[in-house]
N, C-alpha and C positions, 0 to 999 in steps of 0.2 A: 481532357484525356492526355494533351501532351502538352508540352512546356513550350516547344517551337515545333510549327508547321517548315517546315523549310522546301520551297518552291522553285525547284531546278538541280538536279544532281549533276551539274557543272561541276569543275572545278572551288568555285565562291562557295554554292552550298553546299557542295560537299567539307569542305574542309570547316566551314560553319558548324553543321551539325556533325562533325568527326570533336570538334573542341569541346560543344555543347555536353555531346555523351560522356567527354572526359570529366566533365563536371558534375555528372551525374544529374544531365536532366534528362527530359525522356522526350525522343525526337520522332517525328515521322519526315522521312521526305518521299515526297511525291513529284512524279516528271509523265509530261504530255509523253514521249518517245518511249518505245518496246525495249530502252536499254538506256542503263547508266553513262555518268560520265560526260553527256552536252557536247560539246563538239572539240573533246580531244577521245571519243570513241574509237579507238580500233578492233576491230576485227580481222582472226586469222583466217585468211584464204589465202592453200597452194603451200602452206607453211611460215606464210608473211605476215607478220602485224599488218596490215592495214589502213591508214587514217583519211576512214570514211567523209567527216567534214574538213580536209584540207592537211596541210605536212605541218606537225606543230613538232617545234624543237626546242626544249626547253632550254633556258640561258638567260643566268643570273650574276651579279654580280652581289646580292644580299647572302651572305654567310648561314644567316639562321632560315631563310627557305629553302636553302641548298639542304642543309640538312633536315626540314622538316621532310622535304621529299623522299629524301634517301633514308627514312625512316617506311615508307612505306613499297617501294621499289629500289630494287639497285639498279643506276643508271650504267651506259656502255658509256663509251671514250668518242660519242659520234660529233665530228667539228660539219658546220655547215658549209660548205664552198660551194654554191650553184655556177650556175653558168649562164652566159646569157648569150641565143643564139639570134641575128641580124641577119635576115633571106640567106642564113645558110655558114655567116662570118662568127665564130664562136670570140666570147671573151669573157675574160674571168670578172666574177663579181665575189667581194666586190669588187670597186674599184680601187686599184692599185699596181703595180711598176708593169705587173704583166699587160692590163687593158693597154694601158699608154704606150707602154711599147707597141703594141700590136696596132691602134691606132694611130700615132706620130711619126715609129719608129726611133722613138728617143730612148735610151738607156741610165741614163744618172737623172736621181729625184729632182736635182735645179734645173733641170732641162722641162722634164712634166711641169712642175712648179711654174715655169716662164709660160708655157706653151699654155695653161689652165688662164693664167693672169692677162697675157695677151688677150685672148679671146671675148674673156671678160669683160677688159677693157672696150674693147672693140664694138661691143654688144651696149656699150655705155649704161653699165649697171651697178648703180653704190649704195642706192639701198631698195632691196630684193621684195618688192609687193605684191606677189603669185610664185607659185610652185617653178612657174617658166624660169622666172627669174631667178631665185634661190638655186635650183639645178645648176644653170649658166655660171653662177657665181662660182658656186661649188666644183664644178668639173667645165667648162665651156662648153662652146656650143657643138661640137662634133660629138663628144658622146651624148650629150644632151640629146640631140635630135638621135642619136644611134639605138642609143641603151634605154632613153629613159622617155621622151616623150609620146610613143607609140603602146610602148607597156603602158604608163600610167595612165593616157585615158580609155585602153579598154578596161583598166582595172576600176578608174572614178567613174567614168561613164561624161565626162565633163574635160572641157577644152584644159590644157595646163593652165590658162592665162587667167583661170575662172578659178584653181582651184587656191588654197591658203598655203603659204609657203612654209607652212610649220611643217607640213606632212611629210616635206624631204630634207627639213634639217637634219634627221638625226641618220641622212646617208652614209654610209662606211667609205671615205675616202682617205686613202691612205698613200703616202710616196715611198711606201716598202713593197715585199715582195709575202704581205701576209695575206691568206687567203683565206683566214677565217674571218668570216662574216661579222659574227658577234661579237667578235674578241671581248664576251666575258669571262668572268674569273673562272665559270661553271656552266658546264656545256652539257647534252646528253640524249637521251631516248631512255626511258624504261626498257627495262629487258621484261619481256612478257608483254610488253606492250601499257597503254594509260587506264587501257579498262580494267585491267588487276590491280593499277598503282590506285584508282578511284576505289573497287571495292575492296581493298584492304583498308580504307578511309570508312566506308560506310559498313565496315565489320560490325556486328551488335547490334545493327540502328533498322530499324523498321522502314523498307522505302514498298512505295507503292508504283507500280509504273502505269503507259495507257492512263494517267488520270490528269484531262485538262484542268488547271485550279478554277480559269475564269470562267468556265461554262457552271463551274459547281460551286461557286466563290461561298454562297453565303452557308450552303453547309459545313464546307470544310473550314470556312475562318472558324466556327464554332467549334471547334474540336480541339484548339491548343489558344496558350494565352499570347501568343505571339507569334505573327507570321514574317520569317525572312523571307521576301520574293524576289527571284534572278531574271525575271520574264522580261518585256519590253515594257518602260515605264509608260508610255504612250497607249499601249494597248490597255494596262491596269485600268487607268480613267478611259477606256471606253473611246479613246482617239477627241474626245469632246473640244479638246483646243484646237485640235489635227493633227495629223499626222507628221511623225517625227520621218525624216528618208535615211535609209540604208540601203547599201550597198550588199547585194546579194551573188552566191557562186552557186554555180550549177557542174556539177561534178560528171565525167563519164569515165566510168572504170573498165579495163580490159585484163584479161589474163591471157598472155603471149607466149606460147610452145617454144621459145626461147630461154637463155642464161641471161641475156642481157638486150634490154633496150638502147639505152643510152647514155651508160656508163657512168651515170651520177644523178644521188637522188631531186636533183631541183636541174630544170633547165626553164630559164623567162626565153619565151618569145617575144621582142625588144619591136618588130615590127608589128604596123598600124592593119597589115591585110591578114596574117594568119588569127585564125577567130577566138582560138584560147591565149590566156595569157602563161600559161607554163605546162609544165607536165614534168609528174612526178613519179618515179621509180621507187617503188615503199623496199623495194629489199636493199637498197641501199643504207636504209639507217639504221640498216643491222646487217652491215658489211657481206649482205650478201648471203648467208647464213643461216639456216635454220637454229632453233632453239639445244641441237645437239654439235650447233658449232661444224655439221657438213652444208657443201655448196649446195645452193638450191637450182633445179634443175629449169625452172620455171619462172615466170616476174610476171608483177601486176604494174600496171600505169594508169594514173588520172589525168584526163586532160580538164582544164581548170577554165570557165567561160564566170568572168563577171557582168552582170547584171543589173538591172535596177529592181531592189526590192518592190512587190507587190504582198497585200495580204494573203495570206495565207502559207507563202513561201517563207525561207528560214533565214533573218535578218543578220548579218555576220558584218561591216562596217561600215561606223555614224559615221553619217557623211557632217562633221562638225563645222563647217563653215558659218559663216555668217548668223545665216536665218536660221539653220538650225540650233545652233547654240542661242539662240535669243527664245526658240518656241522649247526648247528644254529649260531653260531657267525658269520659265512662266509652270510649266509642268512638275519642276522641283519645289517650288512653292506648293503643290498641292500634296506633294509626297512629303513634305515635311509635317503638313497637316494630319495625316492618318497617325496618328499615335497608334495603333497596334502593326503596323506594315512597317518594317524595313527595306530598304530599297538596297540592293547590292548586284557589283560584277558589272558587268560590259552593257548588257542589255537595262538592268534596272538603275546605271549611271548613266546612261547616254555615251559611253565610254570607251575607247579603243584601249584594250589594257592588254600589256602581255600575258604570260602566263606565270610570270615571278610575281609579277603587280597583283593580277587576280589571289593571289594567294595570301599575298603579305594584307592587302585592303582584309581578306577575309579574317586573317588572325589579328588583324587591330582591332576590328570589330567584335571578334569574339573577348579578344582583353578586355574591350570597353563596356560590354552589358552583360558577361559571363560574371556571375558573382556564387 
């Protein structure tokens, strides 16, 4: 009946079967969730977009996803500068002239510069073998323990010293006074929100919601000549090898008789006792504003609790270390085996991918078997 089953109206699959349709095949997608879109879903409540599975900010430095996006939404002008608050000591993240000053009290970049390298030195570290070390290398040990060790293992759930030090190379450290996070070329939030920007993607296309694929596998594989699936590649095989670990968030949302919580939409709590790892202000990544451009009278906030994934909870990131990158490779071996299953996205690569990545992966793929 159809050309591609496509399993997950994410981001991957969606833009999959958005290429598919262009080509004039005939698509169904189908998602386990009562609503499109995977977990850049928002929802307006109060007059706020919403983002129900955590704050997603898109930012690219790829030319041709910038504009595949702004093809389906027009994005706002939102730059990301959180915060990060220490039992109560606010500092700018990222890191850059402002944290250093406030921690040092230095003011010229060769001054940070020294003060980072001493410490370093100090620490006697030249080549970085865990996250502990990589951090130290990268900013010393004062912010290290301030800003970043206390967040990240409520965020891994795992000591620093355990964890791979790839995870905080690609930290924003800067000896300027720039406070945008991403400093990509292409920053933004859809106006309307991701779940308009997703179903103007999945405009034409036949999706089914409420429907598990794996509980229903061998009827639905029958129904199209090719199935994209976005799911967990671990669960597809039935966990047979074992289980792959991720890192799971547990979300609690409030709507506050206020204008304003806390003045900006990301704030990391950086210490080890307060029990989420941040809290998020959704009206902020739309300045605060309703959709007619008046102030909104009201704000919603997330407090954000990381976890260890269990089954049946919603898996958001590979914990890639080690073991686990050894029992996904034995796992990808058997997904290259299914000739009719494609494996795509975060969850069906074992993957931490952005949101430019999930997209560009999605349109090479659809170059490469769209004919």
């Amino acid at each position: 009946m159809y050309d591609y089953l496509v399993v997950g109206s994410g981001l991957f699959g969606s833009v999959f079967a958005c290429e598919a349709n262009k080509k004039g095949k005939k698509v169904l997608v189908i998602d386990k969730r009562p609503n499109i879109a995977g977990n850049v879903y928002t929802q307006e409540i109060e007059g706020i977009n919403v983002h129900l599975y955590g704050a997603h900010i898109f930012h690219t430095n790829l030319k041709h996803v910038w504009e595949y996006v702004n093809y389906f939404a027009e994005f706002n002008r939102f730059t990301n500068s959180p915060v990060a608050n220490y039992y109560g000591e606010l500092y700018s993240l990222p890191f850059n002239m402002y944290t250093f000053n406030k921690m040092w009290g230095v003011v010229a970049p060769e001054e940070a510069a020294a003060k980072i390298e001493e410490q370093k030195q100090k620490a006697g570290i030249t080549e970085p073998k865990n996250l502990e070390e990589q951090a130290i290398a990268l900013v010393g040990t004062d912010i290290y323990e301030k800003l970043i060790k206390g967040y990240t293992e409520k965020q891994w759930g795992r000591p620093c010293n355990e964890l791979p030090a790839f995870i905080i190379k690609r930290l924003p450290v800067r000896l300027t006074f720039d406070n945008n996070y991403f400093n990509a070329l292409y920053q933004g939030i859809p106006v309307g929100g991701y779940t308009q920007m997703v179903a103007n993607m999945l405009q034409d296309i036949e999706v089914q919601l409420n429907v598990d694929y794996l509980e229903n596998k061998a009827d639905l594989d029958k129904l199209a000549g090719k199935v994209v699936y976005t799911g967990s590649v671990d669960a597809y095989f039935d966990y047979q090898l074992g289980a792959l670990e991720y890192r799971s968030v547990r979300f609690e949302n409030e709507v506050l008789n206020k204008a304003n919580f806390q003045g900006n939409a990301a704030v990391n709590y950086t210490d080890s006792e307060t029990p989420w790892t941040r809290i998020i202000e959704h009206k902020w990544f739309e300045f605060g504003k309703d959709k007619n451009g008046n102030d909104l009278p009201k704000t919603v906030i997330s407090r954000e609790y990381s976890s260890e994934w269990n089954t049946g909870e919603e898996p958001y990131y590979p914990v890639n270390d080690e073991k686990n990158s050894k029992l996904y490779a034995e796992y990808k071996v058997l997904a290259e085996k299914e000739s009719k299953i494609i494996f795509g996205g975060r969850l069906g690569e074992y993957k931490y991918y952005d949101m430019d990545a999930v997209i560009d992966s999605a349109l090479k793929l659809a170059e490469k078997v769209l004919v």
